[in-house]
Backbone bond lengths (Angstrom), bond angles and torsions (degrees), N, CA, C in turn:
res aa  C-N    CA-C-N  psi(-1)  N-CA   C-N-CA  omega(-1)  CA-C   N-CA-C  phi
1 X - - - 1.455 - - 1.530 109.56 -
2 X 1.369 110.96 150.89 1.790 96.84 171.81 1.242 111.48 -92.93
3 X 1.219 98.59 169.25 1.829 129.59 -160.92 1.645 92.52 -60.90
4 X 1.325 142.65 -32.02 0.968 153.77 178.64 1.896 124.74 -75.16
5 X 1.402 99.24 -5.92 1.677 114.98 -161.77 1.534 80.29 -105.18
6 X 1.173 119.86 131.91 1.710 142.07 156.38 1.623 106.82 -84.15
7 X 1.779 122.95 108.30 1.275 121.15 -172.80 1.269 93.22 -80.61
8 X 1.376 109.07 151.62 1.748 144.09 -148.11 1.920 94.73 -123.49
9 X 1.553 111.12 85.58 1.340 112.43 -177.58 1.441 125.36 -114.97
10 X 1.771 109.90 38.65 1.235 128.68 167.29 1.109 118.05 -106.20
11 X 1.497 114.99 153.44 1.288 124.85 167.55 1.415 135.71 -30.81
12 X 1.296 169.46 99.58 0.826 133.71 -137.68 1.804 113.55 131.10
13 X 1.146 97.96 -143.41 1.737 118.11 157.96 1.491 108.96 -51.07
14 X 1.490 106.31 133.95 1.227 115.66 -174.85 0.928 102.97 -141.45
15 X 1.881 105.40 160.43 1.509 118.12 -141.63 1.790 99.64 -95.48
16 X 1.076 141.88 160.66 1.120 142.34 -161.10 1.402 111.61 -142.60
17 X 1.661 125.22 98.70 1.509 97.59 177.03 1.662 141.88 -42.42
18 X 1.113 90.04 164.29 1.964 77.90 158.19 1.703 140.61 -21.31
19 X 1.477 76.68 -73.79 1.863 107.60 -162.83 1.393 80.73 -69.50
20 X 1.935 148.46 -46.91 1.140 108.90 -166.99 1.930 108.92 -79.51
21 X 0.979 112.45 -15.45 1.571 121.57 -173.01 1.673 99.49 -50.22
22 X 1.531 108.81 -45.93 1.537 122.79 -170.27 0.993 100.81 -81.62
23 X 1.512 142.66 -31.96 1.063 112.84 -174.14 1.745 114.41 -101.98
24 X 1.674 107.00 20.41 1.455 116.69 -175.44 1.530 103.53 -89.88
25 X 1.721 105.84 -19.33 1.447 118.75 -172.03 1.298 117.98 -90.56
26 X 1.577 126.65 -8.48 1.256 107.37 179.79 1.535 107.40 -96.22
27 X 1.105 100.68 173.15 1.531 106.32 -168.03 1.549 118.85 -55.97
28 X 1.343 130.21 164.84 1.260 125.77 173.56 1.446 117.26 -100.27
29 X 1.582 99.14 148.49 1.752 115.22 -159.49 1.201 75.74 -99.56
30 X 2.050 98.05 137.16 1.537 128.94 -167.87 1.934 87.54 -80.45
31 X 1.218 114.16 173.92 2.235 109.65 -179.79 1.568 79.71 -116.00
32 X 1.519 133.07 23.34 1.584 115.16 128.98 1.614 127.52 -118.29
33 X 1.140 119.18 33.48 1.250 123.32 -175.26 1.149 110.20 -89.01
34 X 1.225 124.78 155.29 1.776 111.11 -172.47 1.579 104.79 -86.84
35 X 1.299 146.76 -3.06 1.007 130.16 146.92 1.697 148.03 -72.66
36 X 1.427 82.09 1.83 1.713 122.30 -171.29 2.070 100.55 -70.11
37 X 1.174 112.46 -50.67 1.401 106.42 -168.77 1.461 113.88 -75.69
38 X 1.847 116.60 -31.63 1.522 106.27 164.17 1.346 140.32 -57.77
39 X 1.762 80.11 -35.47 1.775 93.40 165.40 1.378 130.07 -51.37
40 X 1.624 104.56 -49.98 1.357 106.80 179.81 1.336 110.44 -66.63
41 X 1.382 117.80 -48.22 1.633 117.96 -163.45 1.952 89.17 -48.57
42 X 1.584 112.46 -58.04 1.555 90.21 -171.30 1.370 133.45 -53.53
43 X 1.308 109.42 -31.87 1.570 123.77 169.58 1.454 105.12 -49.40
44 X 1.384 113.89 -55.80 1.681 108.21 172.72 1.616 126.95 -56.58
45 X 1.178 81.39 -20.47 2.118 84.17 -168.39 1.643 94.30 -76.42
46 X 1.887 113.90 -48.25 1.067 120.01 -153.53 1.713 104.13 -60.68
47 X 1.795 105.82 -45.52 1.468 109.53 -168.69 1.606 91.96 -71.61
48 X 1.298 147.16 -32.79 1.439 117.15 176.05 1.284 114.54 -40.39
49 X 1.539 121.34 -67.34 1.232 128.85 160.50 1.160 133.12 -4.54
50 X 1.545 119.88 -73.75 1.656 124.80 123.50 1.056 135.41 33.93
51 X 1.711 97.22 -75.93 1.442 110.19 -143.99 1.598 104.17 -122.53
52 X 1.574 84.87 -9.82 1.930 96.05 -178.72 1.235 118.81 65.38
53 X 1.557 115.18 47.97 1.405 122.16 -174.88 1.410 114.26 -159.02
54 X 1.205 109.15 156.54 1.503 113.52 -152.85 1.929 96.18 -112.79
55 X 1.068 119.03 -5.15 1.655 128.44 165.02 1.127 125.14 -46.35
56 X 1.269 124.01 -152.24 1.697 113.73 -165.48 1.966 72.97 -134.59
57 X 1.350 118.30 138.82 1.311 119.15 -172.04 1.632 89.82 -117.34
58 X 1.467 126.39 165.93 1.824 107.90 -156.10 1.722 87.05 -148.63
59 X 1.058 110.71 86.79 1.503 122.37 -167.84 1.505 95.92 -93.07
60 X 1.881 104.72 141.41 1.557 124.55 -172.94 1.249 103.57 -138.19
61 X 1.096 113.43 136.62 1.352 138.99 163.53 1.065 120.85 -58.55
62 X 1.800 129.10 71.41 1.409 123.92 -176.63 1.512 98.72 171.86
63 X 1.224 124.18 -163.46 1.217 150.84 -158.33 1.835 110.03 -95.35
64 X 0.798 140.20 -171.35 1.525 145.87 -130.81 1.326 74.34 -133.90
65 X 1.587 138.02 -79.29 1.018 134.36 178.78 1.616 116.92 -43.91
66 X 1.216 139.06 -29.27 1.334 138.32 177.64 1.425 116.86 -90.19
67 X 1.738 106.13 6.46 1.260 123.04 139.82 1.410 151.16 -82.08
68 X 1.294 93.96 -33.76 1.624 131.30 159.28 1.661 111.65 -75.17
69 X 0.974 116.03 -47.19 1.470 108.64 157.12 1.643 142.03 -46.39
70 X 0.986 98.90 -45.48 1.580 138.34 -168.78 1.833 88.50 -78.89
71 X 1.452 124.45 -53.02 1.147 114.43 -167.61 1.871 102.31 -64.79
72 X 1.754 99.78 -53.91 1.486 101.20 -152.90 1.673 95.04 -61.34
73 X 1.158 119.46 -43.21 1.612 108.15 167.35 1.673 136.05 -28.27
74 X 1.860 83.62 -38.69 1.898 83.28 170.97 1.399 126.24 -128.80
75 X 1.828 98.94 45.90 1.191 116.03 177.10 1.880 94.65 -124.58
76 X 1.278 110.31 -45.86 1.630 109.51 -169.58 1.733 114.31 -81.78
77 X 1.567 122.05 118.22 1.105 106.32 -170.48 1.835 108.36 -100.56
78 X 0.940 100.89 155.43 1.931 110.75 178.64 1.520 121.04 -32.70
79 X 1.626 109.28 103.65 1.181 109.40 172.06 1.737 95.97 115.21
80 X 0.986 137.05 -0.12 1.357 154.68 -158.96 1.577 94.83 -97.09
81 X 1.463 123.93 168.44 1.274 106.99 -168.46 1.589 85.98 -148.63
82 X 1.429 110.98 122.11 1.786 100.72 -164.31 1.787 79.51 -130.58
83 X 1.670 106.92 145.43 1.213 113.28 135.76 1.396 148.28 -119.70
């Protein structure tokens, strides 16, 4: 960080290096651009890696909760009564 950056040691907001700050700033790759499918395939190889598994890992664009969502949706069927 530079000598000039005040570290941020509350709960809350969290501090972000550099390199991810820069790479939060460049623009976003369209999921039809032709550089779009290498990307992902590496993202997939890398999170096997990860995760220590040789499976198909099923990465989403969203929040932890829009993961948790996404599951109970295709676990609970219609008319089912979940809490």
């Amino acid at each position: 960080m530079s000598p000039s950056h005040k570290l941020c040691m509350i709960p809350g907001p969290i501090e972000f290096h550099e390199d991810v700050l820069q790479a939060m700033a460049t623009p976003a790759t369209s999921h039809v651009a032709p550089n779009f499918i290498p990307a992902l395939g590496e993202s997939i190889e890398l999170l096997r890696k990860v995760l220590f598994t040789s499976g198909q890992p099923f990465i989403i664009a969203g929040s932890g909760t829009l993961g948790w969502d996404m599951t109970a949706c295709n676990l609970v069927e219609a008319g089912e009564d979940v809490l």
